[in-house]
C-alpha positions in Angstrom: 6.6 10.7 7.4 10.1 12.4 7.6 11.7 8.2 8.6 14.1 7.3 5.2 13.3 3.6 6.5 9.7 4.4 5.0 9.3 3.2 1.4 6.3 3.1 -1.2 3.5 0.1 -1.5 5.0 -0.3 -5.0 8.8 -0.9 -3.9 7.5 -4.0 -1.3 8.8 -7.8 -2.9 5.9 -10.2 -3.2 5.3 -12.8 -0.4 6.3 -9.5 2.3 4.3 -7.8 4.7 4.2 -4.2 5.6 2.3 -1.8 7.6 0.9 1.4 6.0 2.3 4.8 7.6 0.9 7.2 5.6 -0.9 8.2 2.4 0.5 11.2 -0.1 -2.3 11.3 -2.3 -4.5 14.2 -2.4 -8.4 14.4 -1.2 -10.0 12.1 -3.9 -7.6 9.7 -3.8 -7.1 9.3 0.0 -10.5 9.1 0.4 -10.9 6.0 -1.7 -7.6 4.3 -1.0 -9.2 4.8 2.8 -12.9 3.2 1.9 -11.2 0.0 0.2 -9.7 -0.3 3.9 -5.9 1.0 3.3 -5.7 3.4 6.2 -2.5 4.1 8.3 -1.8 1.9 10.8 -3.0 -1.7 8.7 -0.7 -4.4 7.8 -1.4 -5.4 4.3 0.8 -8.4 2.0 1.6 -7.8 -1.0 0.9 -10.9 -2.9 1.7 -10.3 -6.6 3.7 -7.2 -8.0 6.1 -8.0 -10.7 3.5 -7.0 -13.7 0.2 -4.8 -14.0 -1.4 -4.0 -11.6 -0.1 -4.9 -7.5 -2.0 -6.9 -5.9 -2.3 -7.0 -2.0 -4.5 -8.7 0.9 -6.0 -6.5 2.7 -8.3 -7.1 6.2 -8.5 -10.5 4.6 -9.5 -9.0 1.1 -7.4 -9.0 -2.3 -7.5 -5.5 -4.0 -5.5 -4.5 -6.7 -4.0 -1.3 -7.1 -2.3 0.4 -9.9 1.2 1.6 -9.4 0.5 5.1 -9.7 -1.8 4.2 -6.6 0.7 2.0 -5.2 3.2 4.8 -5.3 0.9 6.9 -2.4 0.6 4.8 0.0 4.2 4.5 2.4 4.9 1.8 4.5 7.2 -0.1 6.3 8.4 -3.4 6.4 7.5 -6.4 8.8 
């Protein structure tokens, strides 16, 4: 995950799409961000983010994520 173009879940506007790269979270956390289907490799949309929590469609589900969570989790743009 050395790319600068790579940016955190919590940094993508509203209304975009992006495709997870990696996760920089330690064993707990990756393991659950990875059961509620956020693995690398997925293209999730980020449909809400401007307050509280983010809130993103995953694999045809909505989760929300806090922004602490959000903040693991680096994508790209797409």
């Amino acid at each position: 995950m050395s790319n600068s173009t790579y940016i955190t879940l919590e940094a993508v506007p509203p209304g975009r799409k992006a495709r997870i790269i990696g996760l920089d979270a330690g064993p707990g956390l990756a393991t659950r961000l990875m059961q509620m289907g956020l693995t690398p490799g997925i293209e999730v949309e980020v449909v809400s983010g401007n307050r509280g929590p983010i809130l993103v469609k995953v694999r045809g589900v909505m989760i929300a994520l806090s922004r602490g969570m959000a903040r693991k989790i680096f994508v790209e743009i797409i």
